[in-house]
Every structure is written in structure tokens, then in C-alpha cells.
C-alpha positions as CSV (number, residue, x, y, z in Angstrom):
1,X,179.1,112.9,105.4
2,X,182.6,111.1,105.6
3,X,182.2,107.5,105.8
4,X,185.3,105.9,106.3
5,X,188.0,105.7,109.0
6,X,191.0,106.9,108.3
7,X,193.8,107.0,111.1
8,X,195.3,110.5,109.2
9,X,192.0,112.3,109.4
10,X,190.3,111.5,111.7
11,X,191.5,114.6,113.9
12,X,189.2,116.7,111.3
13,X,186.6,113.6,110.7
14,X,185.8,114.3,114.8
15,X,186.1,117.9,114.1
16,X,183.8,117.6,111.7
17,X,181.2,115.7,113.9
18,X,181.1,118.1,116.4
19,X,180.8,121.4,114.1
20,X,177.5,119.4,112.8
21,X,176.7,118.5,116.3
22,X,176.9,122.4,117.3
23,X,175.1,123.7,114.2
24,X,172.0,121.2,115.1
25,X,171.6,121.8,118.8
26,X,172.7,125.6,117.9
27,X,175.8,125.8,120.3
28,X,177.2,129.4,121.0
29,X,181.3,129.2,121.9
30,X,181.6,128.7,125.6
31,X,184.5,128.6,127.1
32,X,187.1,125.6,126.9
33,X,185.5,124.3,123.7
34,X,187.8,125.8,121.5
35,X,190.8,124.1,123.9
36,X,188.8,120.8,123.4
37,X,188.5,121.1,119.5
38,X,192.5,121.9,119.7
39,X,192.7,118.8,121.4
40,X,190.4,116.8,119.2
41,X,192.3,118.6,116.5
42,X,195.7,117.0,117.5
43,X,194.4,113.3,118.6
44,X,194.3,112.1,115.1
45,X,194.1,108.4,116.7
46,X,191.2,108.9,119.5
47,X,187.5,108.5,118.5
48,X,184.2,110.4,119.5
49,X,180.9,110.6,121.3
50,X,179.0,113.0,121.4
51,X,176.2,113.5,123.7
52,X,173.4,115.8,125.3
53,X,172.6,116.0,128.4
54,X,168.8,115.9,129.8
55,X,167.2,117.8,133.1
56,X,163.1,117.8,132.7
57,X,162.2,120.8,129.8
58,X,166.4,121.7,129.5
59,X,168.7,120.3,127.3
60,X,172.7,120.5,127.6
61,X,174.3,119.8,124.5
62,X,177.8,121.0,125.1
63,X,179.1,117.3,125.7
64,X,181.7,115.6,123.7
65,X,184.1,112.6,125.2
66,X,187.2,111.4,123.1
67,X,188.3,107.6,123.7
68,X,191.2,106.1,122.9
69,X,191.8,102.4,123.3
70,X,195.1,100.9,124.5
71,X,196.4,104.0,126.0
72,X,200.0,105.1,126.3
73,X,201.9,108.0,128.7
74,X,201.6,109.8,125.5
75,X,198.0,109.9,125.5
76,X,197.8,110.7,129.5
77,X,200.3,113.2,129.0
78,X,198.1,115.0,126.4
79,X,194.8,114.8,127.9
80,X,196.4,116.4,131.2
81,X,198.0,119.5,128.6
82,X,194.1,119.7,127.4
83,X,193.5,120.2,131.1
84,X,196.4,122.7,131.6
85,X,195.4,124.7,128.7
86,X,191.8,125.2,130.1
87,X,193.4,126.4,133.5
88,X,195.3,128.7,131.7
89,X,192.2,131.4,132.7
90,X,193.1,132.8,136.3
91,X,189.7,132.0,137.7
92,X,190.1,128.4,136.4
93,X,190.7,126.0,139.0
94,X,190.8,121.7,138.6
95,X,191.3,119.7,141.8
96,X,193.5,116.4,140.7
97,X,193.8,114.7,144.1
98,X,191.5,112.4,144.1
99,X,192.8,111.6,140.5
100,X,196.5,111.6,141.8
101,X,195.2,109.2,144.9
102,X,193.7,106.9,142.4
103,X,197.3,106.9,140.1
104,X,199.5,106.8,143.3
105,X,203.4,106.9,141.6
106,X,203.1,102.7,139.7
107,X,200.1,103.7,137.4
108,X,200.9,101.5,134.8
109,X,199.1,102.3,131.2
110,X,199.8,98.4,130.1
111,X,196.9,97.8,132.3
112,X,194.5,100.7,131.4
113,X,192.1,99.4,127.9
114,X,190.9,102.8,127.3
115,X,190.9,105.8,128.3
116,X,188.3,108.9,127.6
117,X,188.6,112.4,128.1
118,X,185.2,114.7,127.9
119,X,183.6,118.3,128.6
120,X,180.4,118.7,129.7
121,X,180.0,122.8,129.3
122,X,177.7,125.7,130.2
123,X,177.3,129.0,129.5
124,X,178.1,129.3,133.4
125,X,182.0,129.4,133.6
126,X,181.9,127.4,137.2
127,X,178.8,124.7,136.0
128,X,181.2,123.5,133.4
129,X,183.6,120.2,133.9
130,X,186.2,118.1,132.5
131,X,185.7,114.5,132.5
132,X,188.6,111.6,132.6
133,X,187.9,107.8,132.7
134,X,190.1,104.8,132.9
135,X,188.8,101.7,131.6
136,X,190.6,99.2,133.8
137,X,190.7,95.1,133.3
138,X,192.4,92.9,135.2
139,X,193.9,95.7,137.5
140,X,192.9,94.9,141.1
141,X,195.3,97.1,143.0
142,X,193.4,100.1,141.5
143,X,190.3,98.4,141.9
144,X,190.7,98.5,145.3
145,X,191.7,102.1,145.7
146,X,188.7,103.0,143.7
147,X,186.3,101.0,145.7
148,X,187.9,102.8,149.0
149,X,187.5,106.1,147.4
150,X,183.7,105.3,146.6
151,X,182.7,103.4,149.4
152,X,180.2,101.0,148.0
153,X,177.6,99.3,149.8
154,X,178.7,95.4,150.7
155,X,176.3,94.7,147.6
156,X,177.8,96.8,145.2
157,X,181.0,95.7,145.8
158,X,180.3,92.5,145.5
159,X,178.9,93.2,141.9
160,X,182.2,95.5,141.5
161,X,184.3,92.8,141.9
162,X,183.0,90.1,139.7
163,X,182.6,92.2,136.7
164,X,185.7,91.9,134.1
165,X,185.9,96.1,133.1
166,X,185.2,98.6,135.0
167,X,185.7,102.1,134.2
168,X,186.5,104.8,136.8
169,X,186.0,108.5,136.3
170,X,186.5,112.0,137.6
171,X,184.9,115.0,137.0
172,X,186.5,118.3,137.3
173,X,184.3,121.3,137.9
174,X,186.5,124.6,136.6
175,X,185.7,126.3,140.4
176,X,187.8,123.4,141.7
177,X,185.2,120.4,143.1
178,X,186.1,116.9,141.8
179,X,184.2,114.1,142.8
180,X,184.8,110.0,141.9
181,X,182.7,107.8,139.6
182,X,182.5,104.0,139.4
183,X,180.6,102.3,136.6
184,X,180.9,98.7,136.7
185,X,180.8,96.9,133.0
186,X,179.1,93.6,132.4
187,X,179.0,92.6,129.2
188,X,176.5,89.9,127.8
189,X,178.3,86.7,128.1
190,X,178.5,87.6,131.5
191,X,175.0,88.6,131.8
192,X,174.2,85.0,131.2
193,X,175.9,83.6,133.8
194,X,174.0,82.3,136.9
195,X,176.7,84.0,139.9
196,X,176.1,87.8,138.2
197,X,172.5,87.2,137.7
198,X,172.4,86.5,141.5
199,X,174.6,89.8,142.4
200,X,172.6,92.1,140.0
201,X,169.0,90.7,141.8
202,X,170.8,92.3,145.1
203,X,171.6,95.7,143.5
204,X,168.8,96.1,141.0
205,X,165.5,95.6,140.5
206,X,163.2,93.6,138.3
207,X,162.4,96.3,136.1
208,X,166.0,97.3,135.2
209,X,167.3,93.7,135.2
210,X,164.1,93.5,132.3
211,X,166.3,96.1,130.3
212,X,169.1,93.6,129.4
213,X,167.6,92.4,127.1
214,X,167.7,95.2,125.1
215,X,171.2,95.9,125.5
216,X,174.3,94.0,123.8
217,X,176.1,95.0,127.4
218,X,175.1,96.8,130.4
219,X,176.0,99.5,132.8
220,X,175.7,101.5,136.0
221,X,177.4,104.4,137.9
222,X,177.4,105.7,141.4
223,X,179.8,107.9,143.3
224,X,180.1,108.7,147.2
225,X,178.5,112.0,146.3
226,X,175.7,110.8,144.8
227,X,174.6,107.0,145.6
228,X,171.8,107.2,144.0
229,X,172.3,103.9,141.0
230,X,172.4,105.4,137.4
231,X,171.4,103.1,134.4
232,X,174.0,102.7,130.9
233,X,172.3,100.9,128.0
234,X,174.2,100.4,125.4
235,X,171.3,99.9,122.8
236,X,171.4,97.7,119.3
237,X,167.5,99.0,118.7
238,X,167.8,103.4,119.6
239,X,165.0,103.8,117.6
240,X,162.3,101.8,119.6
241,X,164.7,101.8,123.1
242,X,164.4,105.7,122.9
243,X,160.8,105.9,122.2
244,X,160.1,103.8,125.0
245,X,161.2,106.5,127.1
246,X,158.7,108.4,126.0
247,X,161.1,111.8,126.6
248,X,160.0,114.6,124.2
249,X,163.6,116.0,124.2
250,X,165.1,112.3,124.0
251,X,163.0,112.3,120.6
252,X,163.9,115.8,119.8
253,X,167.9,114.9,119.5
254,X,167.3,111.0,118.3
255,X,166.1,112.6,115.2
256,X,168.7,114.3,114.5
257,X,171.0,111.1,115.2
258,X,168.8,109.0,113.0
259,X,170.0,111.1,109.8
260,X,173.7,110.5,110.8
261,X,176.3,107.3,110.4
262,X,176.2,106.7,114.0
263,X,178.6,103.6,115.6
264,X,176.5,102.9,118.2
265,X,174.5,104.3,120.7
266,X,174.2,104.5,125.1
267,X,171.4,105.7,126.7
268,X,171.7,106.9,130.3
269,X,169.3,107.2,133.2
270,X,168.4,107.5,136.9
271,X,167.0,103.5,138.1
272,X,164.4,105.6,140.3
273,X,162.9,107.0,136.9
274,X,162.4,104.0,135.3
275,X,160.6,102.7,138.7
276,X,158.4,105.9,138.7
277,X,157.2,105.5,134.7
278,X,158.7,109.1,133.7
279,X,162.3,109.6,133.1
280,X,162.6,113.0,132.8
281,X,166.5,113.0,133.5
282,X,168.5,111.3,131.1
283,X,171.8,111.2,128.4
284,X,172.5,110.2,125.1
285,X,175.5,109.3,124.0
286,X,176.3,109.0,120.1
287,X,180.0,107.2,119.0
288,X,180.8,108.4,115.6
289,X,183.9,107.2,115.4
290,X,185.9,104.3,116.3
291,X,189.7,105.4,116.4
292,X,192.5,103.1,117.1
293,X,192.4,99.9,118.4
């Protein structure tokens, strides 16, 4: 295993994480992972999560996101070529307007902290996706248009508002459906302070807010689509937080991810499950590397 960063390599380093990812899970080629390993090939300066996906007794392990902090047009540019080259297949189609709503014509990269770019793919042509996110900070005039494109409840807004990142996605599904993510950020400093504590109480309840604990920060994602609150722990203890779960699969690819030089781990989940005592739905993401800052 390579250990250290290097900004020349680390094109093949993430290469090389997802080749062992594939032989592990024992991925077949599908298509558009060959134009995302092109990509990963070229974005020598981005680093890497990968990630499996969870439904009861099936596992999805076709999902890798790159990040790359500080973004410039240059990195926008080539995530949207990544894009192009996948619709490059006739039957291929990716819907960008609620992206392009969300950009409107003074998108400003200054203002973006990170962006990630991610597949999530099936053997199904039209069940696969492409995934963008835009980690935005101190940017309130996309705020806004996000939060209208999502229509949060009163409550979530509120907890929206007063958290310092917030990272809004997109998914593209290759038969042309595109829906809108919010996941509002709090990070723990924050977490201690009395006026978020008081927002979170309306928006969560007592058994999630008992997670933080665990967590060095703290997450959550809904959509307009899908309302229904989903849980991001960011985890300094995967070993114990994952067995907690008590998830046979969730065991099945921790082991694997327990051998491996891992940068840190996020473990993902539906609020409902964790009420009901079995969370049979979950993800797992795995950074492996770190890329520019």
C-alpha cells in the first residue's frame, strides 16, 4: 500500500484505491467507470472516497466521489467533460437545469470550498447516476436559491441557515431525472453552542442528537423528492460506531476497510432506522486520500 501523498501521483495513488476497492467487493466493468477512472486518472490534485451502498440483504459497491478543495473554473470545467464523455452513448441522457438554476450566469468559484464529483453505478444502464456537490461557505445568494429549490420545512430552514457549510448536490440519473440535495454541515464547535442545540431539538430527535457524541462533526440531507431526514456521521471510533449498527453487510465491508490506510470514515443512514432499532439502509463512505488543500 502507498503511504504517502504526493501531488504528482496521486492520479494513480486513487487509481490504485479503487482497482483494490473493485477486486474486494468483485466489481465487473459497468458502464461510465472506465470514463470516471479517465477522470480520476487526469485529476492528479483531487482526493477520494470510496463508498458502498446498503439496501437490506444488497450491497452496491460501484461508488466512488473525487473532492477537491478550493475549486477553480478549471476543476468545474473538468468535472462537466467527465459528464460529457459519459453522454457520449446515444441513450445517455443528464438533465443540468436544476444545476444551471442553482449556478445562474455570477457563480463565483472564490466562494465554493470544495467541490466533489461521484458515480454511483449499476449494472442497469438507467439505475446508474453522476453526482456533483458544492461545498458552499459564506455564500448566501446561493443559499437562498438552494433552499427555494428544496423547499425546507420552516424548521429546517432555520437549521439551514445558522450552519457555517453547507454542501448542495445533484444527482444525475443517465435516463435524464435530476433531483436536488441539501446537507447542512455543523461542525463540533458549533455543536456546543446553545442557539444550534435549540434548532437541532426542533429537527431531530433525542436519539440522533445522542449520536454527536460520537462524531467529530455532523450531518444531514433531505431533498424535495425525498423529505424523509438522512443521518452523516463522520466517525473518529468506525470500529465500535459500525458495530453498533449491528448491519451484517456494514461488518462485511468494515473489514475490509480495517486492513487499509483509511483518512477517515462517514457513515450514512435513514433517522427513521435508527428510531426503529434496525438500520437496514445505510452507506459507507472511506476517504483515502486527501488531495490539495
Amino acid at each position: 500500500m502507498i503511504a504517502d501523498d504526493n501531488t504528482l501521483l496521486l492520479g494513480d495513488r486513487n487509481l490504485h484505491f479503487i482497482n483494490e476497492h473493485k477486486r474486494a467487493f468483485q466489481i465487473e466493468s459497468v458502464y461510465a467507470l472506465e470514463q470516471f477512472e479517465c477522470f480520476v486518472k487526469e485529476a492528479k490534485d483531487w482526493g477520494l472516497e470510496c463508498s458502498c451502498k446498503i439496501q437490506k440483504e444488497k450491497l452496491y459497491p460501484i461508488r466512488f466521489n473525487l473532492f477537491r478543495n478550493n475549486p477553480s473554473f478549471k476543476q468545474f470545467d473538468a468535472a462537466l467533460n467527465f459528464f460529457h464523455q459519459v453522454e457520449a452513448r446515444d441513450e445517455v441522457k443528464l438533465d443540468y437545469r436544476l444545476m444551471e438554476q442553482f449556478l445562474g450566469n455570477d457563480f463565483d468559484p472564490n466562494k465554493i470550498s470544495q467541490i466533489l464529483v461521484g458515480v454511483d453505478l449499476r449494472k442497469e444502464l438507467f439505475d446508474s447516476r453522476l453526482k456533483v456537490w458544492f461545498v458552499i461557505q459564506d455564500y448566501p445568494e446561493k443559499l437562498e436559491i438552494a433552499i427555494a429549490l428544496c423547499e425546507p420545512s420552516e424548521e429546517l430552514r432555520a437549521m439551514i441557515v445558522c450552519c457555517s457549510l453547507v454542501v448542495v448536490g445533484f444527482d444525475f440519473h443517465l435516463d435524464g431525472r435530476s433531483t436536488i440535495e441539501l446537507y447542512p454541515r455543523i461542525l463540533r464547535k458549533e455543536l456546543e453552542e446553545l442557539r444550534v442545540q435549540r434548532r437541532l431539538a426542533k429537527v431531530l430527535s433525542p436519539s440522533a442528537l445522542q449520536m454527536l457524541d460520537n462524531c467529530w462533526a455532523f450531518g444531514f440531507g433531505f431533498s424535495k423528492a425525498n423529505p424523509e431526514i438522512i443521518l452523516y456521521c463522520p466517525t473518529p471510533e468506525p470500529d465500535s460506531f459500525i458495530a453498533n449498527l449491528r448491519n451484517p453487510l456494514a461488518r462485511l465491508v468494515h473489514n475490509y476497510y480495517q486492513k487499509q490506510s483509511v483518512r477517515g470514515t462517514v457513515v450514512a443512514f435513514r433517522e427513521r432506522e435508527l428510531l426503529s432499532g434496525a438500520v437496514e439502509n445505510l452507506n459507507l463512505y472511506y476517504q483515502m486520500s486527501l488531495g490539495v488543500t
